[in-house]
N, C-alpha and C positions, 0 to 999 in steps of 0.2 A: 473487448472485455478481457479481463486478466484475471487469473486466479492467485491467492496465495499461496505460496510452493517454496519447498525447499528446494535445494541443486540435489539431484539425485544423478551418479552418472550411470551409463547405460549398461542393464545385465544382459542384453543379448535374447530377449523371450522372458524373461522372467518377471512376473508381475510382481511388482511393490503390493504390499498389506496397502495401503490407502491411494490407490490410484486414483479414483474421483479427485481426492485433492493436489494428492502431489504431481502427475502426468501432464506434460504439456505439450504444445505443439515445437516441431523446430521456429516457426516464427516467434512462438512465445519465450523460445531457450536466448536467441538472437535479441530480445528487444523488437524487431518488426513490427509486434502488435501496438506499441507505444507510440498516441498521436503525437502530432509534430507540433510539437512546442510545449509539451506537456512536463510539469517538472518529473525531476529524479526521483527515486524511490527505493530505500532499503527497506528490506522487510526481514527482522528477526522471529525467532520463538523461543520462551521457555518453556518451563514444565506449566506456568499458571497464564499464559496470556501469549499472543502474535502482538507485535511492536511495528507500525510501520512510522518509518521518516520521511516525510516528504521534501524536499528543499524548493523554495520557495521566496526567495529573499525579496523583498520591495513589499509585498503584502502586511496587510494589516488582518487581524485575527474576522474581525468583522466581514472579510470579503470572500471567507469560505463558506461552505456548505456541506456538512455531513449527512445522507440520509440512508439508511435501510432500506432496503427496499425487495423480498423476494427472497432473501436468502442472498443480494446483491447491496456491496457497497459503496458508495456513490462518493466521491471527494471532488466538488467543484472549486474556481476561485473566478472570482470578477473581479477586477477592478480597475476605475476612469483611471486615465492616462493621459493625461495636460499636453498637448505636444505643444516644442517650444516653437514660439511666430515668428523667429529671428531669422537672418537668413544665411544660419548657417549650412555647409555643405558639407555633408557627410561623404568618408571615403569609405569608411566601416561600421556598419552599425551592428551590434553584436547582443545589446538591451535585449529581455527577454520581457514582454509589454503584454500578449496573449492571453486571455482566457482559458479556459481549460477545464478537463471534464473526465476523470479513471473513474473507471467500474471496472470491482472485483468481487468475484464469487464467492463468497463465506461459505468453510465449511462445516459441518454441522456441528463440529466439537465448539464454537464459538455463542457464548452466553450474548446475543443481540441485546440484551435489556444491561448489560454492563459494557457500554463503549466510553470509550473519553478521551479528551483531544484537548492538547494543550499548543499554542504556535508561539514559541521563544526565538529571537537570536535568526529569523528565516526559514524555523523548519519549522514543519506541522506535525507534533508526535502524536500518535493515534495508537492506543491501547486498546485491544481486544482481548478482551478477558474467556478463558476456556470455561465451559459446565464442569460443575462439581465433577459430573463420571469420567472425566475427558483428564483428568490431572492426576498423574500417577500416585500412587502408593505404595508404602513400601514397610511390610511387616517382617517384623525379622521373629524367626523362629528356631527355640532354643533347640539344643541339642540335646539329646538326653544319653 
């Protein structure tokens, strides 16, 4: 399972404000934790929402699966894969054909009941949208 994280580099003992989210393991810094065959994955943030892109190319929007679950977000894909009956011989096959299954951790600044997910072009954009308290503001105060 993976969490959504910024790159934070190392203070040497010093705790980050939002460890729960941001901390991860050196497996998790590395990639390690990422099943094998599983697509790529950016993950941005603004002030109002985390952006993640999935790449995913051959898929049809129908063959994913979004669910919540836990405080846990689930992005699956399936889909049949024809293989050809010909007899041809492969010296490299490099197709990426797999199934596939991330789970990542949501964390609580993220509004569950505002997700959305659009798959253009190969990629699966996935919009999580932050709570109202979670989205900075910014009063500016006069000077007297």
């Amino acid at each position: 399972m993976n969490t959504l994280i910024k790159f934070r580099p190392a203070t040497f003992g010093k705790p980050h404000f939002n460890d729960e989210f941001f901390n991860r393991s050196l497996g998790q810094f590395l990639g390690n934790d990422m099943p094998a065959g599983a697509p790529l994955l950016n993950v941005s943030e603004t002030d109002t929402a985390f952006h993640l892109e999935l790449a995913a190319p051959g898929f049809e929007k129908n063959d994913f699966s979004l669910k919540i679950e836990q405080d846990l977000l689930k992005i699956s894909g399936k889909r049949e894969v024809v293989e050809n009956q010909t007899n041809t011989r492969y010296s490299r096959r490099e197709f990426w054909t797999n199934n596939f299954e991330r789970t990542f951790k949501l964390p609580k600044t993220v509004n569950q009941e505002a997700v959305s997910a659009v798959y253009d072009k190969g990629v699966l954009n996935i919009t999580l949208s932050k709570k109202e308290e979670a989205i900075p503001t910014v009063k500016t105060i006069e000077i007297a």
